[in-house]
C-alpha positions in Angstrom: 0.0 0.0 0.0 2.8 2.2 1.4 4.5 1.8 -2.1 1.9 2.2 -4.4 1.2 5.3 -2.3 5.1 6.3 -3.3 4.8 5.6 -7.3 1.5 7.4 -7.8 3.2 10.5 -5.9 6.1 9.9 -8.4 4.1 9.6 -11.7 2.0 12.7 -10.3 5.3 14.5 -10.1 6.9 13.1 -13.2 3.5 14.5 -15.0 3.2 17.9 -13.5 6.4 18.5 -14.6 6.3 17.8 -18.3 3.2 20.1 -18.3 4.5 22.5 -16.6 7.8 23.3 -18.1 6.5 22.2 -22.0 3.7 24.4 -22.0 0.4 23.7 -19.6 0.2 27.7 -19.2 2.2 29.1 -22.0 1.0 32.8 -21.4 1.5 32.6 -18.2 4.2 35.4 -16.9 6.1 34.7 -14.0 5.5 34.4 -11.2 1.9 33.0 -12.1 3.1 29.2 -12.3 4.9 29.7 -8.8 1.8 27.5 -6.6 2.5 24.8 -9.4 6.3 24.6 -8.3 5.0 25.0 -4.8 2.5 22.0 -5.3 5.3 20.1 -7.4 8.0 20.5 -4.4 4.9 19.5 -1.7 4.5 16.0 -3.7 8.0 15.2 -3.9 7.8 14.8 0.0 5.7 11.7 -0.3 8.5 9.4 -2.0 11.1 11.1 -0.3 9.7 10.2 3.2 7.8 7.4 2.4 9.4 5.6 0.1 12.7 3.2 -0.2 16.5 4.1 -1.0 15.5 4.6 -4.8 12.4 6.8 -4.3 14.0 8.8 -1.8 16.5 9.3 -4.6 14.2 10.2 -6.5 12.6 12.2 -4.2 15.3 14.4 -3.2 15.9 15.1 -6.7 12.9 16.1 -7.5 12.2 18.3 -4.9 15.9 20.5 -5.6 14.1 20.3 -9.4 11.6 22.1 -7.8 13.0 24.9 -5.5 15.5 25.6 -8.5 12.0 26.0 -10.8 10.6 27.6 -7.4 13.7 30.0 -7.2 13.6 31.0 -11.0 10.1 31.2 -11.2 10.4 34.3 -8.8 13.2 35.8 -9.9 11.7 36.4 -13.3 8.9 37.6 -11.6 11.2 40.4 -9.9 13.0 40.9 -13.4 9.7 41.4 -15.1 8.3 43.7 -12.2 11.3 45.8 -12.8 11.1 46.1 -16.3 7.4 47.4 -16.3 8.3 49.8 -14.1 11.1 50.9 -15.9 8.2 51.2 -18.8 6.1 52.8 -17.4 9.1 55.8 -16.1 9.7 55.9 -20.0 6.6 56.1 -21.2 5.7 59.0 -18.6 9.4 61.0 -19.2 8.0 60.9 -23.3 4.6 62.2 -22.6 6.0 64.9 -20.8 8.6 65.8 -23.0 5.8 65.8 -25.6 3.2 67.8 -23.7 6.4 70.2 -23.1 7.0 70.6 -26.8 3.4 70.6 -27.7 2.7 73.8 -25.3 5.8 75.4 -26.8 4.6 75.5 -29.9 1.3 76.3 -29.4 2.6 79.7 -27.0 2.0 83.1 -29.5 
């Protein structure tokens, strides 16, 4: 029982990943797949706790798979929050310099 309990955890896993990295959300921006790392790293515990020398293996793989996807996931989170502020300061500095000229030119 114990085992099966182990391999269904470890085929769960196995799936989740493939969909996750090859394209379940492909839209997605980061850090919106960040609860399906979270998940991912919370069912690796099963086989590594549970399970014998090989799943634990197995296990313990998995779940550093999973805090490195964990750990990327929100970095490119950051990175993107950055960059769409550093949009939006552009975009704002342009309009501006563009109401700036426009009132300029307009002045008799």
């Amino acid at each position: 029982m114990k085992l099966s309990v182990v391999r269904i955890a470890s085929a769960i896993w196995v799936i989740g990943f493939v969909l996750t990295i090859f394209g379940i959300s492909p839209l997605s921006v980061p850090p919106a797949d960040l609860p399906l790392y979270i998940g991912l790293a919370c069912i690796t515990l099963v086989p590594l706790i549970f399970g014998p020398r090989r799943y634990r293996v197995f296990g313990a793989t998995a779940l550093g798979v999973s805090f490195l996807l964990v750990v990327l996931e929100f970095w490119a989170g950051i990175r993107i929050k950055e960059q769409l502020a550093h949009d939006r300061r552009a975009i704002a500095e342009e309009n501006q310099q563009t109401n700036a000229t426009a009132t300029e030119q307009q002045k008799p």
